[in-house]
PQR file with spaces between the fields and no chain letter, atoms N, CA, C, O and H, PARSE charges and radii, in Angstrom:
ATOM       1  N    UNK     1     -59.940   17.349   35.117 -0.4000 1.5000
ATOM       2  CA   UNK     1     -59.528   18.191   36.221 -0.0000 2.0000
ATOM       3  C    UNK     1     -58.344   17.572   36.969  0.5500 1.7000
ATOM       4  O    UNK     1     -57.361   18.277   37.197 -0.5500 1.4000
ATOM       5  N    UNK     2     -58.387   16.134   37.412 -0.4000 1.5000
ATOM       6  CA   UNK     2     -57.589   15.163   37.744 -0.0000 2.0000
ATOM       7  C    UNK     2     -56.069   15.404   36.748  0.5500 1.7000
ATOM       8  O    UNK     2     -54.994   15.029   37.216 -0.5500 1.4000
ATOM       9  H    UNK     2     -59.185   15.561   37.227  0.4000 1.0000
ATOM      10  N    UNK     3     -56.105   15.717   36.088 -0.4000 1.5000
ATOM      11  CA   UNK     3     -54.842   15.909   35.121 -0.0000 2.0000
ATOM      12  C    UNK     3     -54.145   17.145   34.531  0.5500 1.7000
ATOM      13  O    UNK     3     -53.139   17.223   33.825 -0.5500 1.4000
ATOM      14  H    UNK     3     -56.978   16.022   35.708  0.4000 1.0000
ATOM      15  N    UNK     4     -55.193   18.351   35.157 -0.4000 1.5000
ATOM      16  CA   UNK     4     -54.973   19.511   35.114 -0.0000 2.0000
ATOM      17  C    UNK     4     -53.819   19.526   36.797  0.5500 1.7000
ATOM      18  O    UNK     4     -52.636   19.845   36.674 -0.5500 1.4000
ATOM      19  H    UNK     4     -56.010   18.288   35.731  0.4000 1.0000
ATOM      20  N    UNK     5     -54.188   19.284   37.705 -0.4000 1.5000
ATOM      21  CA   UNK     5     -54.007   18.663   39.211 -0.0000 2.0000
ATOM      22  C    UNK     5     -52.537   18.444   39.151  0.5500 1.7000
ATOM      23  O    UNK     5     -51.729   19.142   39.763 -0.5500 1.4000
ATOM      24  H    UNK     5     -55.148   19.026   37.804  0.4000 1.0000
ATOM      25  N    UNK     6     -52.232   17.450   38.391 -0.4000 1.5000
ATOM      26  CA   UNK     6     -50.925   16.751   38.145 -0.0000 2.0000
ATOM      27  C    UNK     6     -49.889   17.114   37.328  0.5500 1.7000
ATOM      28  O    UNK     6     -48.719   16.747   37.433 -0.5500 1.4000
ATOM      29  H    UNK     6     -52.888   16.883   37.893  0.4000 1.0000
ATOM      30  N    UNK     7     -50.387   17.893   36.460 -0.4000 1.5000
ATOM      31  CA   UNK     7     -50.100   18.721   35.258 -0.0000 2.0000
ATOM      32  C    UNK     7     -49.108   20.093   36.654  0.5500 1.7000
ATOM      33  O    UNK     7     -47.891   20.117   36.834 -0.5500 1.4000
ATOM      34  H    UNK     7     -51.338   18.192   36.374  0.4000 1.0000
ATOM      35  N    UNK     8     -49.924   20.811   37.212 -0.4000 1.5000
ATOM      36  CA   UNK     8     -49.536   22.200   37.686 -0.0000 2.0000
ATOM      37  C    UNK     8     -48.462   21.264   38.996  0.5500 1.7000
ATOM      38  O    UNK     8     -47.415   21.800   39.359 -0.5500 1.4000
ATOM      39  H    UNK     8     -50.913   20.792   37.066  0.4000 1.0000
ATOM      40  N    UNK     9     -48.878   19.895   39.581 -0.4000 1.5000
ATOM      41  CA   UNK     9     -47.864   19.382   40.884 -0.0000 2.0000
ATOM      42  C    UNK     9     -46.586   19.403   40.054  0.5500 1.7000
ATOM      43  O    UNK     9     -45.662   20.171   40.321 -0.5500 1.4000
ATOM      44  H    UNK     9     -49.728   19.460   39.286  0.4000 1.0000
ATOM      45  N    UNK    10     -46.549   18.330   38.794 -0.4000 1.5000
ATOM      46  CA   UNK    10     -45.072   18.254   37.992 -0.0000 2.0000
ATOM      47  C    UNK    10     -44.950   19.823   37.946  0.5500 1.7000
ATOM      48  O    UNK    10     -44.188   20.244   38.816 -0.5500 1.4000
ATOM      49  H    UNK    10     -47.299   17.706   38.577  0.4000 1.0000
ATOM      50  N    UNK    11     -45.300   20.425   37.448 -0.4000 1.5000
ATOM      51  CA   UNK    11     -44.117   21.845   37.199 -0.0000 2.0000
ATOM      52  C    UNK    11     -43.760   22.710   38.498  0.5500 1.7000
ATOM      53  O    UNK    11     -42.777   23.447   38.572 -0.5500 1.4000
ATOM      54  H    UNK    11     -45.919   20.083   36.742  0.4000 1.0000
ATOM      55  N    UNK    12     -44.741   22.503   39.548 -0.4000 1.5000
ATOM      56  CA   UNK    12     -43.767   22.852   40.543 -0.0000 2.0000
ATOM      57  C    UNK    12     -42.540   21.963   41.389  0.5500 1.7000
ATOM      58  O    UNK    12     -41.553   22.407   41.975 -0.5500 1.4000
ATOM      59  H    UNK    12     -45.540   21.904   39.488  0.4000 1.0000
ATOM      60  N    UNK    13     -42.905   20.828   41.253 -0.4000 1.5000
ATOM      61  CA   UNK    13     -42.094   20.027   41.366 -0.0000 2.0000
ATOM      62  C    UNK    13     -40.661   20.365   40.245  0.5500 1.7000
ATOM      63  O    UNK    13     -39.572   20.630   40.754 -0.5500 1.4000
ATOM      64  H    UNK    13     -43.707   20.468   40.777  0.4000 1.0000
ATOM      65  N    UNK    14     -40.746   20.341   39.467 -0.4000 1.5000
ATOM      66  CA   UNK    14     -39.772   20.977   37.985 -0.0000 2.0000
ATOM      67  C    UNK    14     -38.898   22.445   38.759  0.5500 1.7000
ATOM      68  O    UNK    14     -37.749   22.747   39.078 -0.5500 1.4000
ATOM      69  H    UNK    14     -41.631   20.125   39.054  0.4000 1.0000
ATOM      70  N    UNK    15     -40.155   22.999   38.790 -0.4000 1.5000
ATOM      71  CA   UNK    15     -39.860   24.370   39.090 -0.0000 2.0000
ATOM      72  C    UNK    15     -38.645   24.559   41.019  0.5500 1.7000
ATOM      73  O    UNK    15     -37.543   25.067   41.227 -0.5500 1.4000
ATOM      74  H    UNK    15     -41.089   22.754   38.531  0.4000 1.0000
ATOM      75  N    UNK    16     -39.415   24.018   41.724 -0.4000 1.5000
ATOM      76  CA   UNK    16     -38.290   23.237   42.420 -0.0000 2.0000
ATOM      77  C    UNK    16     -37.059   22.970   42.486  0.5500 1.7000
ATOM      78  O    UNK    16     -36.216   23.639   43.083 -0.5500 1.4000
ATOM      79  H    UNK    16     -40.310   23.606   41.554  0.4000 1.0000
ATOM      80  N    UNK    17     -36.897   22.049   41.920 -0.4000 1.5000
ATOM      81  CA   UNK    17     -35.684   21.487   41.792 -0.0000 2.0000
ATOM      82  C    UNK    17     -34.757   22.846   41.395  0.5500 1.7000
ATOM      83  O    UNK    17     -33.911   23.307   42.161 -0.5500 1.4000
ATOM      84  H    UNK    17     -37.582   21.506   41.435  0.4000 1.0000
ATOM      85  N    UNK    18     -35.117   23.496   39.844 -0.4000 1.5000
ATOM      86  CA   UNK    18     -34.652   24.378   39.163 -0.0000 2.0000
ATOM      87  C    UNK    18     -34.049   25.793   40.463  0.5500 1.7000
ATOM      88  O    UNK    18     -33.280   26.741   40.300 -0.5500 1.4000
ATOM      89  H    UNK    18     -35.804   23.121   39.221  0.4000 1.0000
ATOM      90  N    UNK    19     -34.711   25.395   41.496 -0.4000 1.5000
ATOM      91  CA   UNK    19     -34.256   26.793   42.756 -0.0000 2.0000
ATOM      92  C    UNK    19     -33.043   25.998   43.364  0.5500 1.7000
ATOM      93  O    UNK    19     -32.015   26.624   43.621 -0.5500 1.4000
ATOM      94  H    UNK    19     -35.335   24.625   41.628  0.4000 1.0000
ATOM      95  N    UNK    20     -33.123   24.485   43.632 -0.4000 1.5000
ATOM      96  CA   UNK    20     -32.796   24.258   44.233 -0.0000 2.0000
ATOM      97  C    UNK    20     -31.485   23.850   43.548  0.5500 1.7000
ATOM      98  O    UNK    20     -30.676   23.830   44.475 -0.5500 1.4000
ATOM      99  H    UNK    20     -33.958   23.976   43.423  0.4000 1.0000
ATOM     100  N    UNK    21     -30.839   23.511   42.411 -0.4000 1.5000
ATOM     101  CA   UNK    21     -29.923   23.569   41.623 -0.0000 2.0000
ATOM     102  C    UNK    21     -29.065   25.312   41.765  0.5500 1.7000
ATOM     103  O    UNK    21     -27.890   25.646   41.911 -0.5500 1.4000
ATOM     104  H    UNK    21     -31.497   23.527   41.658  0.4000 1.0000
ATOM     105  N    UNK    22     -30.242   26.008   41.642 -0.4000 1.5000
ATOM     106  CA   UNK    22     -29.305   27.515   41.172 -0.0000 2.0000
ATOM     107  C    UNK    22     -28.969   28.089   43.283  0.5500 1.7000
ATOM     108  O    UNK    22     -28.313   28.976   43.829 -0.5500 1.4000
ATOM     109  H    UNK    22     -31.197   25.737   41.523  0.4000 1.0000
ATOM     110  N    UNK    23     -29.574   27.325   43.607 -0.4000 1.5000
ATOM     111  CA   UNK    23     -29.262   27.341   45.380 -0.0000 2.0000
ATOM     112  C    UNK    23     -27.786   26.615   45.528  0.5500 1.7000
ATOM     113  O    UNK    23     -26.830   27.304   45.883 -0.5500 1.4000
ATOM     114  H    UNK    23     -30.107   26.605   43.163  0.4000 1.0000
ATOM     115  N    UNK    24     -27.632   25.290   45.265 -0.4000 1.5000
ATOM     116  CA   UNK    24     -26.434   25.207   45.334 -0.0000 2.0000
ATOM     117  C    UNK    24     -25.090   24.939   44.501  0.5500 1.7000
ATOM     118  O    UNK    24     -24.094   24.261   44.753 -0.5500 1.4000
ATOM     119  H    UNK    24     -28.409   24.730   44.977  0.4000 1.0000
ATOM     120  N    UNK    25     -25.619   26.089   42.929 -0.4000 1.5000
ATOM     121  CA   UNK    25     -24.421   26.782   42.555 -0.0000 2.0000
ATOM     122  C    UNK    25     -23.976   27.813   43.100  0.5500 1.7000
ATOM     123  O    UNK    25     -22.788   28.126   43.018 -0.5500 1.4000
ATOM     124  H    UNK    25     -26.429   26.639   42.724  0.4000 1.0000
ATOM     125  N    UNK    26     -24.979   28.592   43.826 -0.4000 1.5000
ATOM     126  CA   UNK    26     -24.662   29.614   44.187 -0.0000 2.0000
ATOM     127  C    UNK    26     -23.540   29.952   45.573  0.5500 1.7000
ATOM     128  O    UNK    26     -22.717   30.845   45.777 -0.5500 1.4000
ATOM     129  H    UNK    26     -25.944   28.337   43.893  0.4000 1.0000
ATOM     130  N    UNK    27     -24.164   28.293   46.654 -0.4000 1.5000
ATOM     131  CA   UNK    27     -23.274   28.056   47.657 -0.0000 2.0000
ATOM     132  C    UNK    27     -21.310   27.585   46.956  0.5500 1.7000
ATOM     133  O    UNK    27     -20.248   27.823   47.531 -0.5500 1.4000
ATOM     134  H    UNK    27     -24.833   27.568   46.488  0.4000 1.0000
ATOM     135  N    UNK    28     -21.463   27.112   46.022 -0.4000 1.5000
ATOM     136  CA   UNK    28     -20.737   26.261   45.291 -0.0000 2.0000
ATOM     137  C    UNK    28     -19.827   27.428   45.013  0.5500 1.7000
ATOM     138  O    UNK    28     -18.618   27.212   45.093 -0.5500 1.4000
ATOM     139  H    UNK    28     -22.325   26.919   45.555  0.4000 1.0000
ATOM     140  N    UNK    29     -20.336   28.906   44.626 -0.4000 1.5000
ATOM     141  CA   UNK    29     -19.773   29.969   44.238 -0.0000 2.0000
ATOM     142  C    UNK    29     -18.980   30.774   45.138  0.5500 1.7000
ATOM     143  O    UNK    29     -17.838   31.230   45.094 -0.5500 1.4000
ATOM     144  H    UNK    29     -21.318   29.082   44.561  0.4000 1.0000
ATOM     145  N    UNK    30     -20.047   30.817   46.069 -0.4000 1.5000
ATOM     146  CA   UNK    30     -19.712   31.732   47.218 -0.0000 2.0000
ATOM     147  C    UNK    30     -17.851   31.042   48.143  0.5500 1.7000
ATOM     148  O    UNK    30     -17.030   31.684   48.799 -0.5500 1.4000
ATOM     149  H    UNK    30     -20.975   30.447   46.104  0.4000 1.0000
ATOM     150  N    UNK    31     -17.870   29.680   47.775 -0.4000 1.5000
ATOM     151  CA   UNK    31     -17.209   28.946   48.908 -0.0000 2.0000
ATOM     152  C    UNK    31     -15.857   28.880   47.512  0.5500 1.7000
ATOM     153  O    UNK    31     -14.823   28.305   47.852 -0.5500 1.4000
ATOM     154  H    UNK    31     -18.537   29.159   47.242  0.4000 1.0000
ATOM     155  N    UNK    32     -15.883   29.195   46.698 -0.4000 1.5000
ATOM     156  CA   UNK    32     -14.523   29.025   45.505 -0.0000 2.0000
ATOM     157  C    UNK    32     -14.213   30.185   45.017  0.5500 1.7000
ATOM     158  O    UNK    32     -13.368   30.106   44.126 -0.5500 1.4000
ATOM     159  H    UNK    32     -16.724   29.662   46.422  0.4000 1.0000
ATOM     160  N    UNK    33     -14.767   31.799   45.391 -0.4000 1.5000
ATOM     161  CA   UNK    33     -14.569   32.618   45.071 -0.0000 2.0000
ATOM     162  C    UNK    33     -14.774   33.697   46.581  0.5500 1.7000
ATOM     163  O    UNK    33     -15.825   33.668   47.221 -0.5500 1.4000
ATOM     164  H    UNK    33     -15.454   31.863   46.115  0.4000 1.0000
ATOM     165  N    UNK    34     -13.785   34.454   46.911 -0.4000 1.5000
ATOM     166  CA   UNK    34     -14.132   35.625   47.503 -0.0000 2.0000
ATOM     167  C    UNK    34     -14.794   36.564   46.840  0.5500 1.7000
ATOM     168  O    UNK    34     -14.354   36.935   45.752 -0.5500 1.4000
ATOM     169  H    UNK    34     -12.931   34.477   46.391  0.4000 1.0000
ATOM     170  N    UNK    35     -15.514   36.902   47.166 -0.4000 1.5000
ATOM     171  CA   UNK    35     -16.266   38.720   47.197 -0.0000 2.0000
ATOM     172  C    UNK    35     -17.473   38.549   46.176  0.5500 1.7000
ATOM     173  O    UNK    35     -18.121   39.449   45.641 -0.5500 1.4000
ATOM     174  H    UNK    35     -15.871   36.600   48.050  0.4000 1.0000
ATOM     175  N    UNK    36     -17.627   37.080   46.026 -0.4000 1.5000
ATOM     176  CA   UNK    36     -19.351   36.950   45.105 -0.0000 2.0000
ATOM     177  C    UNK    36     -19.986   37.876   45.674  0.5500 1.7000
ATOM     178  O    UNK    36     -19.969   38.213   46.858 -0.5500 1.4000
ATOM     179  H    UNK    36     -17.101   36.349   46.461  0.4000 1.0000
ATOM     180  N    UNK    37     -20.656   38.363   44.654 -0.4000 1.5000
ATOM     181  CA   UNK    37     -21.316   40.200   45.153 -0.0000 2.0000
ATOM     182  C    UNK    37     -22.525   39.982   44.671  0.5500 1.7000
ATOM     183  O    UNK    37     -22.499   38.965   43.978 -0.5500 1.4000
ATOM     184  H    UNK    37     -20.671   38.089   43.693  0.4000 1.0000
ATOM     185  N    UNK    38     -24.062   40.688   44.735 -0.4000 1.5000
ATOM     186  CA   UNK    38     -25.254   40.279   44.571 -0.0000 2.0000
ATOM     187  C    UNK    38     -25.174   40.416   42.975  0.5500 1.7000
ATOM     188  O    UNK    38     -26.210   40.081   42.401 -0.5500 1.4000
ATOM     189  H    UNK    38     -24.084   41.514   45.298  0.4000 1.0000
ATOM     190  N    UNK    39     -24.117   40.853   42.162 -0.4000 1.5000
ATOM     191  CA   UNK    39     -24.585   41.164   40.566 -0.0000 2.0000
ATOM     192  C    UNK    39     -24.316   39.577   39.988  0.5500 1.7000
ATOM     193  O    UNK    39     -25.004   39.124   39.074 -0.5500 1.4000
ATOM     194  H    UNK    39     -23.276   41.126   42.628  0.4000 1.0000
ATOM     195  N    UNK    40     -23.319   38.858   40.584 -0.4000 1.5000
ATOM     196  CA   UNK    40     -22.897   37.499   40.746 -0.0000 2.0000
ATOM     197  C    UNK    40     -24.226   36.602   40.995  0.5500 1.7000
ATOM     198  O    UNK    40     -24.812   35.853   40.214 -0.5500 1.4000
ATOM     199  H    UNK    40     -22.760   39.226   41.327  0.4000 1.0000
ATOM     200  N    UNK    41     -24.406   36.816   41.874 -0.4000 1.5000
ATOM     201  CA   UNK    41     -26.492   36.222   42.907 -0.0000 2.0000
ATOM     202  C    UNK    41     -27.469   36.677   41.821  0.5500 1.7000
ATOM     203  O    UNK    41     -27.867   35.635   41.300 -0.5500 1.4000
ATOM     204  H    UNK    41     -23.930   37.424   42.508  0.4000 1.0000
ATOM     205  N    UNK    42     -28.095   37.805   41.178 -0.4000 1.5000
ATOM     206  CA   UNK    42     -28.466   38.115   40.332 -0.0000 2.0000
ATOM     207  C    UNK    42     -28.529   37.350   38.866  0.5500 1.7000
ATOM     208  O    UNK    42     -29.526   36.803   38.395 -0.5500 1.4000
ATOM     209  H    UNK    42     -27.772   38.651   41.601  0.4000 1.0000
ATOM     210  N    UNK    43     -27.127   37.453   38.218 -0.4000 1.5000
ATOM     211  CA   UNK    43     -27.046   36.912   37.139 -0.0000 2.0000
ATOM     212  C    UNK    43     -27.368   35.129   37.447  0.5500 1.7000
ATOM     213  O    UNK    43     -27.763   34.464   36.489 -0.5500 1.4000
ATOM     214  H    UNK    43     -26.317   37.898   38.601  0.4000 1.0000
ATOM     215  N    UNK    44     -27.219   34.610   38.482 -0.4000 1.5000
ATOM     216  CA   UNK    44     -27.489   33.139   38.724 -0.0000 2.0000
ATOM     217  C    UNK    44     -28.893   33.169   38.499  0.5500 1.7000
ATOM     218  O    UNK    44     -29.399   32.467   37.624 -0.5500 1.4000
ATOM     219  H    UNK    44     -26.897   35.150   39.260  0.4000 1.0000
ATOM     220  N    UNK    45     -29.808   34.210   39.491 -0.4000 1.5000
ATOM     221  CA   UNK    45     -31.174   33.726   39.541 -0.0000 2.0000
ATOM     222  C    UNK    45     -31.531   33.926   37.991  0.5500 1.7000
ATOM     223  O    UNK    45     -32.490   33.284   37.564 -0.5500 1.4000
ATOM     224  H    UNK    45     -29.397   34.780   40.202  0.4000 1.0000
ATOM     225  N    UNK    46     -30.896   34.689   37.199 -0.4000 1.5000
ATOM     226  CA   UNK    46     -31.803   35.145   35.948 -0.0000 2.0000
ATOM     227  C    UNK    46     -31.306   33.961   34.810  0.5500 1.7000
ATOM     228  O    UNK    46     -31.817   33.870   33.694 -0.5500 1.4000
ATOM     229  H    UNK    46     -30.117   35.211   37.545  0.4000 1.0000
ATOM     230  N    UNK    47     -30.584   33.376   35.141 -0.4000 1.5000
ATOM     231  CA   UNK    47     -30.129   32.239   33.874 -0.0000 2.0000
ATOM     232  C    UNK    47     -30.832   30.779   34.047  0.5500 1.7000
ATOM     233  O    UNK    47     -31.115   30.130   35.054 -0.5500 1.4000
ATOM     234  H    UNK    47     -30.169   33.450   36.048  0.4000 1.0000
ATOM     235  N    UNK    48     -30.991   30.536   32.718 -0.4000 1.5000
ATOM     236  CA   UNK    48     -31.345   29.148   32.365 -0.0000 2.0000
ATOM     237  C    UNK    48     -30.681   28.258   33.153  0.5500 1.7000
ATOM     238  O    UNK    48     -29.609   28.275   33.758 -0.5500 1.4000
ATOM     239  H    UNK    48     -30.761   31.063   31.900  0.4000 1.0000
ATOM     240  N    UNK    49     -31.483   27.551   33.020 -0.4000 1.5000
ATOM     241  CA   UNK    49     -30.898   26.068   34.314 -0.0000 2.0000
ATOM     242  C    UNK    49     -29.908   24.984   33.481  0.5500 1.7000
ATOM     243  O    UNK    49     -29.316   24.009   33.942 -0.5500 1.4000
ATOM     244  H    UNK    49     -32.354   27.538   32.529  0.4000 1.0000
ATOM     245  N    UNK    50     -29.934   25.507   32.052 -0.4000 1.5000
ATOM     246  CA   UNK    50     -29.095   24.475   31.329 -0.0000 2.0000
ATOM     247  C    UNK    50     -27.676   25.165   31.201  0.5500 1.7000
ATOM     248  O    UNK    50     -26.678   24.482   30.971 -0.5500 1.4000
ATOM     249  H    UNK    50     -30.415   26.300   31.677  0.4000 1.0000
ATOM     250  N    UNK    51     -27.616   26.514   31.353 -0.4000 1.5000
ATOM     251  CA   UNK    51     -26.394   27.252   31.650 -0.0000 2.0000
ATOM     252  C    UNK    51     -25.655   27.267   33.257  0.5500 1.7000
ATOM     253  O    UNK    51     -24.535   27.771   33.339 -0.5500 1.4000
ATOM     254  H    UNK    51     -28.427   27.068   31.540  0.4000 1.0000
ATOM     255  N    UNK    52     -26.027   26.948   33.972 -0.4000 1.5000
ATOM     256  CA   UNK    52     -26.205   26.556   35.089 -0.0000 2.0000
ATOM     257  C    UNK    52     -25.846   25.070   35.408  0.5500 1.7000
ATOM     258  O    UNK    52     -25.080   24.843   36.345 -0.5500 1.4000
ATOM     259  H    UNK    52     -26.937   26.538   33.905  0.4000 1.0000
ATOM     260  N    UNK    53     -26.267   24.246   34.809 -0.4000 1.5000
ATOM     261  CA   UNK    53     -25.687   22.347   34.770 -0.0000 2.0000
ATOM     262  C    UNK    53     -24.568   23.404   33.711  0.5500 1.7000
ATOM     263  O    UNK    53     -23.644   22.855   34.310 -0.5500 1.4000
ATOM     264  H    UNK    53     -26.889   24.430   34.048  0.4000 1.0000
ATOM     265  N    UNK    54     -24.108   24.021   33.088 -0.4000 1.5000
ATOM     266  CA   UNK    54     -22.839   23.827   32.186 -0.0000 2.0000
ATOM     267  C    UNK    54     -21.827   24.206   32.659  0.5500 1.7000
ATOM     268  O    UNK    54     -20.696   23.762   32.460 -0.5500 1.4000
ATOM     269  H    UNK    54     -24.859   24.467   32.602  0.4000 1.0000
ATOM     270  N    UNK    55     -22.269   25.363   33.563 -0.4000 1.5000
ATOM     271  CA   UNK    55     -21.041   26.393   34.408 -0.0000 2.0000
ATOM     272  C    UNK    55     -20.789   25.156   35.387  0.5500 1.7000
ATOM     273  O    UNK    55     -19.622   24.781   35.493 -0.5500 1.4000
ATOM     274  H    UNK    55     -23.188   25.724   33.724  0.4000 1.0000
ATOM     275  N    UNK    56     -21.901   24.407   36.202 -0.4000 1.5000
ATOM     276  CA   UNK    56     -21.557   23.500   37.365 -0.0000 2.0000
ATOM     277  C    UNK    56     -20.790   22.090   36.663  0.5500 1.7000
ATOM     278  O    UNK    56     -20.256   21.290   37.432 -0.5500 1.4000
ATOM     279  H    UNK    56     -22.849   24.712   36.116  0.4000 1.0000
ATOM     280  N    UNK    57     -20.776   21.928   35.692 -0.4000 1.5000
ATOM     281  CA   UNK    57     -19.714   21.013   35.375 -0.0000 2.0000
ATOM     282  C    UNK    57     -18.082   21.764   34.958  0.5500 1.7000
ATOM     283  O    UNK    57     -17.068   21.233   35.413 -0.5500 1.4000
ATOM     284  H    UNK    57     -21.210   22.578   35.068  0.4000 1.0000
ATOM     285  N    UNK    58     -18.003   22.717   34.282 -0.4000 1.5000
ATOM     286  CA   UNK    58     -16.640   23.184   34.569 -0.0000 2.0000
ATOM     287  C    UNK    58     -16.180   24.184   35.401  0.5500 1.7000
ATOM     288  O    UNK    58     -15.177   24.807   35.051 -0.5500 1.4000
ATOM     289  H    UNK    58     -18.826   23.148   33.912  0.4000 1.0000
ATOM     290  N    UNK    59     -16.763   24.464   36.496 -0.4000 1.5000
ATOM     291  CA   UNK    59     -16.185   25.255   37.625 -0.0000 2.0000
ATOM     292  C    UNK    59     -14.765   25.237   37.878  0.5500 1.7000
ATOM     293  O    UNK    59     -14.053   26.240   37.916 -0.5500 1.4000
ATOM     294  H    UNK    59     -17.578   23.958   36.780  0.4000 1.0000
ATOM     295  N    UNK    60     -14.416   24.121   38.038 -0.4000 1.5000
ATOM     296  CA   UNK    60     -12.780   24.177   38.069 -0.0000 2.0000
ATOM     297  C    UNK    60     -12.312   24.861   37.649  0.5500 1.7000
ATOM     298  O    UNK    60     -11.495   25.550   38.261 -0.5500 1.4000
ATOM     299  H    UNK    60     -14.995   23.306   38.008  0.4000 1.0000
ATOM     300  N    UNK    61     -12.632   25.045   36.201 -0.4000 1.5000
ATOM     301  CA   UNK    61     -11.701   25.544   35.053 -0.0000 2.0000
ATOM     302  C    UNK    61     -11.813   27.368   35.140  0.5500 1.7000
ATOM     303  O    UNK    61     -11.021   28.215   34.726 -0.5500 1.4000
ATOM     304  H    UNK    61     -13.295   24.486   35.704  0.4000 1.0000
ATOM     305  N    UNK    62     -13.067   27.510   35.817 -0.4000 1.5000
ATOM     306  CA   UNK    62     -12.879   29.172   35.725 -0.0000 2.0000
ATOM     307  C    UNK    62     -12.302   30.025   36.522  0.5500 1.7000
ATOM     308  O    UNK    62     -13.060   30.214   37.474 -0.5500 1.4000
ATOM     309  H    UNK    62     -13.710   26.822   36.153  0.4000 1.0000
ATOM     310  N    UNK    63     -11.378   30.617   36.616 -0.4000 1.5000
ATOM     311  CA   UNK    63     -10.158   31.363   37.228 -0.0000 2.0000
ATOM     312  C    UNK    63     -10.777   32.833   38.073  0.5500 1.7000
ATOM     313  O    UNK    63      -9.919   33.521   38.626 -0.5500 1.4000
ATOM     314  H    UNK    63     -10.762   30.464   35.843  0.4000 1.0000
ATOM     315  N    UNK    64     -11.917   33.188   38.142 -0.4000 1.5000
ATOM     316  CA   UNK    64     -12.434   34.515   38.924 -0.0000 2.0000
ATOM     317  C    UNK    64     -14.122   34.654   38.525  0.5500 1.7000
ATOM     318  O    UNK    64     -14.914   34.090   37.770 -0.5500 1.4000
ATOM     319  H    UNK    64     -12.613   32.629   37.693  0.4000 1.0000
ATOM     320  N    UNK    65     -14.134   35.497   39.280 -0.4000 1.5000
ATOM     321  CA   UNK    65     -15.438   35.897   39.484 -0.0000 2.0000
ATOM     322  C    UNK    65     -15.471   36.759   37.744  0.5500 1.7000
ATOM     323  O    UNK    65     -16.420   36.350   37.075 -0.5500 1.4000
ATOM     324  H    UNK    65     -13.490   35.955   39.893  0.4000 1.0000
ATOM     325  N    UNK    66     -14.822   37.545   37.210 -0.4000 1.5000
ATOM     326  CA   UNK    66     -14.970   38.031   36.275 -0.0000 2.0000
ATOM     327  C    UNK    66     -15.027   36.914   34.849  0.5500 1.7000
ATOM     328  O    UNK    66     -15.459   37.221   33.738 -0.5500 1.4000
ATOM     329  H    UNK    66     -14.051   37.877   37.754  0.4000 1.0000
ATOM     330  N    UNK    67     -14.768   36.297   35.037 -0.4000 1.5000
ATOM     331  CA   UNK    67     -14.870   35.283   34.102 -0.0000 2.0000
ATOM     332  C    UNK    67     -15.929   34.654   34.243  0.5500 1.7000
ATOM     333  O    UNK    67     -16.604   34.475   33.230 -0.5500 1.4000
ATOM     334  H    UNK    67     -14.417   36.048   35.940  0.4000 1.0000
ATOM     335  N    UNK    68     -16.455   34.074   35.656 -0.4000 1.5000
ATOM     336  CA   UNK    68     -18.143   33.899   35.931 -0.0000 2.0000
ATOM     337  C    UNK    68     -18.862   34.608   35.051  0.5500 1.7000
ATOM     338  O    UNK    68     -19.393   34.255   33.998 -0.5500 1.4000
ATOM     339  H    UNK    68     -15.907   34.220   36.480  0.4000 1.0000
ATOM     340  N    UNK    69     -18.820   35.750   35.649 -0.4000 1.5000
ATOM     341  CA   UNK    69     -19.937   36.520   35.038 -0.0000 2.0000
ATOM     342  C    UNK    69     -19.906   36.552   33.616  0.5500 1.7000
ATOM     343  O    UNK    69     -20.923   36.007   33.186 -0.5500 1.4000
ATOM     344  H    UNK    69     -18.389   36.036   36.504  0.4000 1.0000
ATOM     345  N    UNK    70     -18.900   37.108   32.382 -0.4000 1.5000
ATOM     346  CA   UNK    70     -18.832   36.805   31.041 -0.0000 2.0000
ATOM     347  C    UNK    70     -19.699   35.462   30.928  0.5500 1.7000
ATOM     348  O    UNK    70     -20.820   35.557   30.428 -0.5500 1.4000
ATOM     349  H    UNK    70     -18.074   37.550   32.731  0.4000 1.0000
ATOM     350  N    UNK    71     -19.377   34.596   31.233 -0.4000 1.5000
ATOM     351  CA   UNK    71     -20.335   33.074   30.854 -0.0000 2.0000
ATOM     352  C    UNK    71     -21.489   33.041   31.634  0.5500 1.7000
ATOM     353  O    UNK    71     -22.103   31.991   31.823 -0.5500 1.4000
ATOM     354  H    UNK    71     -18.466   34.519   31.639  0.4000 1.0000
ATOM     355  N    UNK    72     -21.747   33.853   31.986 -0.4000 1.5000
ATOM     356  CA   UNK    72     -23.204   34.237   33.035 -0.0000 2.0000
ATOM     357  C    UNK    72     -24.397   35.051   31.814  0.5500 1.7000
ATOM     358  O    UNK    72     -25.565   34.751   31.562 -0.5500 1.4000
ATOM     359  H    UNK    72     -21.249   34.706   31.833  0.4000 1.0000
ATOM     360  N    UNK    73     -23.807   35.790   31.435 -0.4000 1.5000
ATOM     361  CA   UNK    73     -23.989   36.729   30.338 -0.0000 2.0000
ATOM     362  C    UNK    73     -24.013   36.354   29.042  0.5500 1.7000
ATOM     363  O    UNK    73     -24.040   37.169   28.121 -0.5500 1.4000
ATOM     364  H    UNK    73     -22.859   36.032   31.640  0.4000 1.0000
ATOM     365  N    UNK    74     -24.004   35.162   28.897 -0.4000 1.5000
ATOM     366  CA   UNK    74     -23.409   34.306   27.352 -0.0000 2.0000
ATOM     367  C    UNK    74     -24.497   33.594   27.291  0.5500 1.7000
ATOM     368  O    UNK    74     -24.652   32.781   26.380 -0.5500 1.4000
ATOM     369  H    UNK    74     -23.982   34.500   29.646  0.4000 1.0000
């Protein structure tokens, strides 16, 4: 039971973090792009968190919100 306990703390703990990553790509978004619109907010909450560490390492490189989204969608 003791390990069932610890078992469900790690994945919210996991689960966590994973909000709190797509929380501040999303600030990250809002502040390098005008007019992030909820389909922008949307496609963040619905993507993998490993697409998410990939977009947040080359942000620089992406030139608009329309180009976000294509690799949002990918």
């Amino acid at each position: 039971m003791v390990k069932f306990f610890k078992y469900v703390e790690e994945q919210g703990k996991k689960e966590g973090e994973k909000q709190g990553e797509k929380k501040l790509f999303k600030k990250l978004i809002k502040g390098n792009f005008e007019g992030c619109d909820d389909k922008i907010i949307e496609l963040i909450d619905q993507a993998e968190i490993s697409k998410i560490e990939e977009l947040s390492g080359r942000i620089s490189k992406i030139n608009d919100l329309k180009e976000l989204e294509e690799a949002l969608k990918h």
